[in-house]
N, CA, C and O atoms as CSV, one atom per row, in Angstrom:
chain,resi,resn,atom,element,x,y,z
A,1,UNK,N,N,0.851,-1.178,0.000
A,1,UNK,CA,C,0.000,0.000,0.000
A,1,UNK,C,C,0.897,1.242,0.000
A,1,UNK,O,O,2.013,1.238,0.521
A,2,UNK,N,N,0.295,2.431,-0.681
A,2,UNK,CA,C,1.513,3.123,-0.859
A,2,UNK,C,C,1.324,3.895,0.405
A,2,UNK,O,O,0.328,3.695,1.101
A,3,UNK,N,N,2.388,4.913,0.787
A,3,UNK,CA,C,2.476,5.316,1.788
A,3,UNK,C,C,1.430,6.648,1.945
A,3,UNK,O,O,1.233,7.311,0.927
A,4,UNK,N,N,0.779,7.034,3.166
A,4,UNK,CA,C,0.079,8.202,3.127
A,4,UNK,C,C,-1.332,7.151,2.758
A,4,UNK,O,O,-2.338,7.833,2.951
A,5,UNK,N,N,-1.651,5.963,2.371
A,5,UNK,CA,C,-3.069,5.897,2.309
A,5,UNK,C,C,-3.333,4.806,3.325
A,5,UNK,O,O,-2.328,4.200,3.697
A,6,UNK,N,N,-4.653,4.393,3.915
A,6,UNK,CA,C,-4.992,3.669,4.705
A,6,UNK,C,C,-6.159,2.878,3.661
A,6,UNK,O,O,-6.581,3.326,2.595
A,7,UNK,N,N,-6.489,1.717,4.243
A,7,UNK,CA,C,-7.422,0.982,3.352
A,7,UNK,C,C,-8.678,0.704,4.437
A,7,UNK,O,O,-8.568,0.091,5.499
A,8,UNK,N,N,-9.678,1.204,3.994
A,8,UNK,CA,C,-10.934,1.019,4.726
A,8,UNK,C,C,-11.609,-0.103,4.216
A,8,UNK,O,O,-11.206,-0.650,3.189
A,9,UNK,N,N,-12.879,-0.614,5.007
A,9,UNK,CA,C,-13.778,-1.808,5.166
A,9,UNK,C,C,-15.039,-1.318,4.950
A,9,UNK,O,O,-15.321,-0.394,5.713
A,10,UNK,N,N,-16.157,-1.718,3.929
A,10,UNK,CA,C,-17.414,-1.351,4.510
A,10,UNK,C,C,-18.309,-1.936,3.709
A,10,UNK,O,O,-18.343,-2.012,2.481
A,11,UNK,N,N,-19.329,-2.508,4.881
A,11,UNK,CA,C,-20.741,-3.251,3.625
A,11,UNK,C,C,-21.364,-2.561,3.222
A,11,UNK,O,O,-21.931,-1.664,3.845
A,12,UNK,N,N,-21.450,-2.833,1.817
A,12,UNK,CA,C,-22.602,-1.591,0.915
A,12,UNK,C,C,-23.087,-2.355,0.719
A,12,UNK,O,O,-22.440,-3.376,0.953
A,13,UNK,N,N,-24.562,-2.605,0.152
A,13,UNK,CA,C,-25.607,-2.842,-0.659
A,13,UNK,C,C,-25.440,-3.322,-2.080
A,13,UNK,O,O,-24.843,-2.651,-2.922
A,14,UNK,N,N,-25.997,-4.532,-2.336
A,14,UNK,CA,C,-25.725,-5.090,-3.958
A,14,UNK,C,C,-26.466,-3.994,-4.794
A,14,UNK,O,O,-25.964,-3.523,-5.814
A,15,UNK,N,N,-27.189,-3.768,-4.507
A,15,UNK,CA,C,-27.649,-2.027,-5.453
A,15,UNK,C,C,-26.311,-1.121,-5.416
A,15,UNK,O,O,-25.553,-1.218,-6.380
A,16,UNK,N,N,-26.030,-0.383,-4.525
A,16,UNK,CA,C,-25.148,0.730,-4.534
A,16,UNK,C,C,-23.805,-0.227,-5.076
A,16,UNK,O,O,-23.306,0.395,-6.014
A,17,UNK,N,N,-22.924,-1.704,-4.794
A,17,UNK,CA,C,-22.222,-1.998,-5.659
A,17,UNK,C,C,-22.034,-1.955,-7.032
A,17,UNK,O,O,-20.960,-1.890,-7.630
A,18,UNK,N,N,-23.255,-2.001,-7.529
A,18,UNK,CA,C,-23.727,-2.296,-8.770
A,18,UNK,C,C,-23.530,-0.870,-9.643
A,18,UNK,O,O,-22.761,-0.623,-10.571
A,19,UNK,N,N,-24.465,-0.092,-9.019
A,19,UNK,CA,C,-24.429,1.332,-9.407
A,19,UNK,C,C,-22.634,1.785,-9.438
A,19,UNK,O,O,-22.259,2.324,-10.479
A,20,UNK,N,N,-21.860,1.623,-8.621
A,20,UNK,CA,C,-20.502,1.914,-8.481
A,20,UNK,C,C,-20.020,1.577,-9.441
A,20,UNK,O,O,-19.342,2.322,-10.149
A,21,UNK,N,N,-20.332,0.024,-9.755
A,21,UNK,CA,C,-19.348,-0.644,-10.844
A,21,UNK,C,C,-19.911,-0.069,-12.251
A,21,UNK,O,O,-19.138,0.272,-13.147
A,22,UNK,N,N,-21.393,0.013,-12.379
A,22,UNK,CA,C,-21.352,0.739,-13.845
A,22,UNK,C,C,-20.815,1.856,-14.322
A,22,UNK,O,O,-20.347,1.931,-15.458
A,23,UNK,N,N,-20.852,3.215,-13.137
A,23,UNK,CA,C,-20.234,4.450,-13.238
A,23,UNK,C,C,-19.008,4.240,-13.553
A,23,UNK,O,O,-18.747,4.937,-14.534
A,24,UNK,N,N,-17.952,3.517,-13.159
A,24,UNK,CA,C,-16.690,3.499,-12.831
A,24,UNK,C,C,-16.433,2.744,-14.562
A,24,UNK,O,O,-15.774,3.147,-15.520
A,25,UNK,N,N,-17.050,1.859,-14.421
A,25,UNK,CA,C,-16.673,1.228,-15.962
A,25,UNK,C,C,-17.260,2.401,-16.969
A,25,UNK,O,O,-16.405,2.825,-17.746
A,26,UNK,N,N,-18.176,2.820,-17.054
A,26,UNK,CA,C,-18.675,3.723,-18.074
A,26,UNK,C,C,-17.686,5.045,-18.412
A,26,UNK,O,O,-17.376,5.458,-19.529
A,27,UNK,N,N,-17.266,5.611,-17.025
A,27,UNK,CA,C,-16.626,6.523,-17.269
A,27,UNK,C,C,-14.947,6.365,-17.347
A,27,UNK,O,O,-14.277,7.378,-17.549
A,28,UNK,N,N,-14.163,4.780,-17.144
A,28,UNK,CA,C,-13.022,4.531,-17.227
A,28,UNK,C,C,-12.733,5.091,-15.742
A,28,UNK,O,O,-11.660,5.692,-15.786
A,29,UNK,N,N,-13.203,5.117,-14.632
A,29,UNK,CA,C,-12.722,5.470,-13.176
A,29,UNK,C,C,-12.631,3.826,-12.574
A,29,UNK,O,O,-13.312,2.822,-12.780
A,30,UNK,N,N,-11.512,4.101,-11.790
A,30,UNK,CA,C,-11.032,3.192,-10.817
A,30,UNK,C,C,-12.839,3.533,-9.708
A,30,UNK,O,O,-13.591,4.502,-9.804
A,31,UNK,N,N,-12.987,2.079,-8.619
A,31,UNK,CA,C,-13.751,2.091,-7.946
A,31,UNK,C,C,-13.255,2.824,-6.750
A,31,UNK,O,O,-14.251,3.177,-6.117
A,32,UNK,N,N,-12.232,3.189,-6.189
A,32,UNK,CA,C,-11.520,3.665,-5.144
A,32,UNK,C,C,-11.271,4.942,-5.224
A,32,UNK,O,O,-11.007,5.626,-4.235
A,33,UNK,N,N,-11.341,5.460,-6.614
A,33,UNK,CA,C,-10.733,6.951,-6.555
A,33,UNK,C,C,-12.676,7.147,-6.527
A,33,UNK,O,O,-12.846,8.064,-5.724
A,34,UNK,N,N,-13.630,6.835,-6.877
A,34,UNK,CA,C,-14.563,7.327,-6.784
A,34,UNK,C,C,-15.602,7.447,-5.753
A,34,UNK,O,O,-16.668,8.062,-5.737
A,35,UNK,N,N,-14.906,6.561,-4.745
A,35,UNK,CA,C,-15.662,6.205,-3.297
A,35,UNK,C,C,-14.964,7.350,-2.459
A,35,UNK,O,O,-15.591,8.064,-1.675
A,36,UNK,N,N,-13.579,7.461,-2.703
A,36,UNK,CA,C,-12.381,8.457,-1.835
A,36,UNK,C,C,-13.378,10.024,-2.223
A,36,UNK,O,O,-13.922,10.663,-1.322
A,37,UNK,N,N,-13.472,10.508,-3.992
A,37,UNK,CA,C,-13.794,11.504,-4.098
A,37,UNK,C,C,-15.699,11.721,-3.429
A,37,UNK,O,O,-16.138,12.613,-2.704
A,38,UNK,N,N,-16.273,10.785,-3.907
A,38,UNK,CA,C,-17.761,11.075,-2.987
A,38,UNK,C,C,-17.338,10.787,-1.658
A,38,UNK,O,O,-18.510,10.910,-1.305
A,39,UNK,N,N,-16.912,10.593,-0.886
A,39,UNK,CA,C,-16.653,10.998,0.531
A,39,UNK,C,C,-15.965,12.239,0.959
A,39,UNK,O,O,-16.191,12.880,1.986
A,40,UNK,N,N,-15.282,12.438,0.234
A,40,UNK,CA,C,-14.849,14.379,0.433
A,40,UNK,C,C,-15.648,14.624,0.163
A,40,UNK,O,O,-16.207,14.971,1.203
A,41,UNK,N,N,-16.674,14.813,-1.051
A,41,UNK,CA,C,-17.464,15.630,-1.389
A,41,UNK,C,C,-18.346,15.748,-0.341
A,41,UNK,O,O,-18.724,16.840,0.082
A,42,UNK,N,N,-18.851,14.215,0.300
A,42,UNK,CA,C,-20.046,14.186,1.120
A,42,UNK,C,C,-19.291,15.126,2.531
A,42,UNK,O,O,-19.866,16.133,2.944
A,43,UNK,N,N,-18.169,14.718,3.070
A,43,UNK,CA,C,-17.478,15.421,4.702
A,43,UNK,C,C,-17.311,16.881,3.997
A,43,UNK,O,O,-17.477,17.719,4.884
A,44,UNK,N,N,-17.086,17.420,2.932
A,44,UNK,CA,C,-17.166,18.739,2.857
A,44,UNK,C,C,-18.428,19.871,2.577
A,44,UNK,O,O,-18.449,21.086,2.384
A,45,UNK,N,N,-19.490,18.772,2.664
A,45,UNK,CA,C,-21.154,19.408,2.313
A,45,UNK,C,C,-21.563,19.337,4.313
A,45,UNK,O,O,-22.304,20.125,4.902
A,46,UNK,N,N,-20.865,18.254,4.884
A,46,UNK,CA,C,-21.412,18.206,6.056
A,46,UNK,C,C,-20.567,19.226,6.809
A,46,UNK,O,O,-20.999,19.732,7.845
A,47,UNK,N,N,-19.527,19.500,6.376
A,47,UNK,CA,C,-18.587,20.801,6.994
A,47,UNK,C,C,-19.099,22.374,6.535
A,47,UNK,O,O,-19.446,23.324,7.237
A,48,UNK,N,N,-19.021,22.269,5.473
A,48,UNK,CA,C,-19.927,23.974,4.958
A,48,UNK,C,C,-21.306,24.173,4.861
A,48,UNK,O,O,-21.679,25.339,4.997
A,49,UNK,N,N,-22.412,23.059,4.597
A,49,UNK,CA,C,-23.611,23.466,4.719
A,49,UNK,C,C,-24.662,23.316,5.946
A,49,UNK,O,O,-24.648,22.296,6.634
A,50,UNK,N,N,-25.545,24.337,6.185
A,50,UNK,CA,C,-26.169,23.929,7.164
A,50,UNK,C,C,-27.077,22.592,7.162
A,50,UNK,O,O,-27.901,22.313,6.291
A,51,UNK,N,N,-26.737,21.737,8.427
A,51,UNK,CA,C,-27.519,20.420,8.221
A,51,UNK,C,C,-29.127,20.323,7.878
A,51,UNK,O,O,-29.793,19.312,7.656
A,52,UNK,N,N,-29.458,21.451,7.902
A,52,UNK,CA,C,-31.259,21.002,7.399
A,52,UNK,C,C,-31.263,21.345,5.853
A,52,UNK,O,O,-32.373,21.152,5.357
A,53,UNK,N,N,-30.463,21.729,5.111
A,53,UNK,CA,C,-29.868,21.367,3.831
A,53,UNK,C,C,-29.479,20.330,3.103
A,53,UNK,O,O,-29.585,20.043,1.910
A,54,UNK,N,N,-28.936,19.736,4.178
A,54,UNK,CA,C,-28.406,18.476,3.431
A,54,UNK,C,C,-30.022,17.553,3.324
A,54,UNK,O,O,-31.046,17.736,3.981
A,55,UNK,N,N,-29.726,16.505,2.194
A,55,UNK,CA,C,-30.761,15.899,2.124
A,55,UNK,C,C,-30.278,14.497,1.983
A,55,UNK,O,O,-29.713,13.973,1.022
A,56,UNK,N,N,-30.736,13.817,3.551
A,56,UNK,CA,C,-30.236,12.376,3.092
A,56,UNK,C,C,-30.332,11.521,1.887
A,56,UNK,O,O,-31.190,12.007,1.150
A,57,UNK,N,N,-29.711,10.245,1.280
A,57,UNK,CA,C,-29.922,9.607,0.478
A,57,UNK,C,C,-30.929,8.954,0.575
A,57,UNK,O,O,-31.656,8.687,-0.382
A,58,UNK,N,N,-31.141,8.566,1.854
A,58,UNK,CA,C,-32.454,7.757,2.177
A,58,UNK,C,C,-33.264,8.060,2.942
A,58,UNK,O,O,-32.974,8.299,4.115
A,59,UNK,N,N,-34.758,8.143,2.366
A,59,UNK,CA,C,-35.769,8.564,3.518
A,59,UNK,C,C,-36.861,7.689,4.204
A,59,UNK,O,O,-37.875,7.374,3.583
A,60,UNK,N,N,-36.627,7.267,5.599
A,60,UNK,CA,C,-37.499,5.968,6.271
A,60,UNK,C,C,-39.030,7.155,6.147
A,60,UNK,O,O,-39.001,8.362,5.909
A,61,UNK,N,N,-39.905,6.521,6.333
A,61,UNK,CA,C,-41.390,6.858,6.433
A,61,UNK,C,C,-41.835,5.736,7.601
A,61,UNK,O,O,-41.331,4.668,7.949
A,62,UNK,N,N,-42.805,6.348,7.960
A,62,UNK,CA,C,-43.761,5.232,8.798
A,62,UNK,C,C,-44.603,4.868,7.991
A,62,UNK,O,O,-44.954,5.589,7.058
A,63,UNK,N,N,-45.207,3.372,8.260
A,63,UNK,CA,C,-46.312,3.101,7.134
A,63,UNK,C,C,-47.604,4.252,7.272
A,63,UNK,O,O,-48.353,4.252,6.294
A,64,UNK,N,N,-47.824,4.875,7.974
A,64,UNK,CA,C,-48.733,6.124,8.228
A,64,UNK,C,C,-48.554,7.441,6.920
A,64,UNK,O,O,-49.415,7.967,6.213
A,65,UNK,N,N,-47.299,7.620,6.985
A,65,UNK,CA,C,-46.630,8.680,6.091
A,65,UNK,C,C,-46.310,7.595,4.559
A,65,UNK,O,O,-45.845,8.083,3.530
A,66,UNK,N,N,-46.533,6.656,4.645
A,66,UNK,CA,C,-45.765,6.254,3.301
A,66,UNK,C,C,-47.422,6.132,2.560
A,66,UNK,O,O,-47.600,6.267,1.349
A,67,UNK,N,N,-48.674,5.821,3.678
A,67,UNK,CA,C,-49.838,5.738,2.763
A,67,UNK,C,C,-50.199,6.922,2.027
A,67,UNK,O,O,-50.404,6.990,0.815
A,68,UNK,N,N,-50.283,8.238,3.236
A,68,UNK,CA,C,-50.148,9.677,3.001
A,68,UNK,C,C,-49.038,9.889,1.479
A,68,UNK,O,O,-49.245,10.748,0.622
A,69,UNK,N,N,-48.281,9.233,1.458
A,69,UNK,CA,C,-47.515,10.065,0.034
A,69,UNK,C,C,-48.013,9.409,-0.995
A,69,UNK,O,O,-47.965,9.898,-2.124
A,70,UNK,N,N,-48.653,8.003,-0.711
A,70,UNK,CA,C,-49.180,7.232,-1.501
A,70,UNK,C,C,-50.583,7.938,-2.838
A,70,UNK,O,O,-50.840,8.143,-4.024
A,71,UNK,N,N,-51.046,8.026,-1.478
A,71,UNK,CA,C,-52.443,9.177,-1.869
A,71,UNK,C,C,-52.367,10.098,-2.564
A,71,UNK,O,O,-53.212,10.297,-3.437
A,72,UNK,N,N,-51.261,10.962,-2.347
A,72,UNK,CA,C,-50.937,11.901,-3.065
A,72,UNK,C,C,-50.385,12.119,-4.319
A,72,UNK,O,O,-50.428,13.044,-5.130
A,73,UNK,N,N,-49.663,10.634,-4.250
A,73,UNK,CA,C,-49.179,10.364,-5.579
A,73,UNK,C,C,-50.305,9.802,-6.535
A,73,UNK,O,O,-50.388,10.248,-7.679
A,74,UNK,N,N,-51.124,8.883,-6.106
A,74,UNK,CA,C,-52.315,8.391,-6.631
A,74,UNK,C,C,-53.300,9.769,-7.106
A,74,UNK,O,O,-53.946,10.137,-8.088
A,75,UNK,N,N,-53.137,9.995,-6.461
A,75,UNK,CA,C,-54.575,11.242,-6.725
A,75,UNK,C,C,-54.281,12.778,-5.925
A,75,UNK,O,O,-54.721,13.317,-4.910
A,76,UNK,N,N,-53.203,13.167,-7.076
A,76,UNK,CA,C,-52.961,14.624,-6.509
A,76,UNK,C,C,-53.583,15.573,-6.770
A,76,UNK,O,O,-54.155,15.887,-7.813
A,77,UNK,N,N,-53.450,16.304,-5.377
A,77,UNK,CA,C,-54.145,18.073,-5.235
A,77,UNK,C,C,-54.488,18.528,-6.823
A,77,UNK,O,O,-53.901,18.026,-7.781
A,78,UNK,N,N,-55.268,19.298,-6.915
A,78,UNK,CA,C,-55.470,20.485,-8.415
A,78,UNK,C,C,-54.472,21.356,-7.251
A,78,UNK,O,O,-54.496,21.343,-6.020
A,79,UNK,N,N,-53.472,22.215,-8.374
A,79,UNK,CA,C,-52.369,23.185,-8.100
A,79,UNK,C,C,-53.325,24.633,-7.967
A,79,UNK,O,O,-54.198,25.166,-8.653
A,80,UNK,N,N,-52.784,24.865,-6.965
A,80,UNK,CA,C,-53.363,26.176,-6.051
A,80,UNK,C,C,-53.262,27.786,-6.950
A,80,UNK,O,O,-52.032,27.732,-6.979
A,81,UNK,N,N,-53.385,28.320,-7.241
A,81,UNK,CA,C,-53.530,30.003,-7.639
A,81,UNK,C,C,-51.931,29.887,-8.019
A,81,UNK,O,O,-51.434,29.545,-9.092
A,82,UNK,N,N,-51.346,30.244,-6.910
A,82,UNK,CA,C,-49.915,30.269,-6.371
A,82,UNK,C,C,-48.901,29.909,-7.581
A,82,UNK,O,O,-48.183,30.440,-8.428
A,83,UNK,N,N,-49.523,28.060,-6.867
A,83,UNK,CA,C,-48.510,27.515,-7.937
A,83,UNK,C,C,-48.663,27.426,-9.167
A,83,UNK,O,O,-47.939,26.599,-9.722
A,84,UNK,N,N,-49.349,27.986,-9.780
A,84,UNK,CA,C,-49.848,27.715,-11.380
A,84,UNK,C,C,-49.192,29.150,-11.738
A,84,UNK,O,O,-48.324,29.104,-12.609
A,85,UNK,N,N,-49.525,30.580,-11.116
A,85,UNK,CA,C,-48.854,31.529,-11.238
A,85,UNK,C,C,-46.406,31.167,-10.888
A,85,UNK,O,O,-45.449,31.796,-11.339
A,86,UNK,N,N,-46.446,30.343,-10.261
A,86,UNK,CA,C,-45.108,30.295,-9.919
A,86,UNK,C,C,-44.821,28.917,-11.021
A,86,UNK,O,O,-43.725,28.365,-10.923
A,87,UNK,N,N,-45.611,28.503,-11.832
A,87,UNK,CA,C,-45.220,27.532,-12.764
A,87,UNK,C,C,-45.872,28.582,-14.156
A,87,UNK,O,O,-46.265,28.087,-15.212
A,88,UNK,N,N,-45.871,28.996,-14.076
A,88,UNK,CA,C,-46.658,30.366,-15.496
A,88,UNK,C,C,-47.684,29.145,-16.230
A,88,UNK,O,O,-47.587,28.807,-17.409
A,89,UNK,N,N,-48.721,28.554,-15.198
A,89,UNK,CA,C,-49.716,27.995,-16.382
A,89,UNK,C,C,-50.840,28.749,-15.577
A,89,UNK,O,O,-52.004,28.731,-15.977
């Protein structure tokens, strides 16, 4: 190992492997330089931005809230004054 790097451990997900390995092959990137650079990126968004900004990757729901988005997705609101003026229809 060359000097100055340490080698980390960690279980990911056969999804997020997967996703890694296509990026990395598609774009000719090593899997390591691209895990190293999204982790700066991610410790330097958690260092400069305020945390109710950041937006996790993953969002748990309760089955209460997941029927609620359900609904909404099924059979959404007619768009208010507002938003039809802030979408120009």
């Amino acid at each position: 190992m060359p000097a100055g790097q340490t080698q980390v451990s960690a279980f990911i997900s056969d999804s997020t492997k997967d996703a890694l390995e296509r990026y990395a092959e598609a774009h000719g990137l090593k899997k390591a330089y691209l895990i190293e650079e999204a982790l700066l990126h991610h410790l330097q968004a958690l260092r400069e931005l305020p945390l109710d900004v950041i937006i996790p990757a993953r969002l748990v729901v309760s089955q209460e809230s997941g029927l609620e988005i359900l609904g909404r997705v099924t059979k959404p609101r007619r768009p208010t004054k507002a938003m039809r003026a802030l979408f120009g229809k």
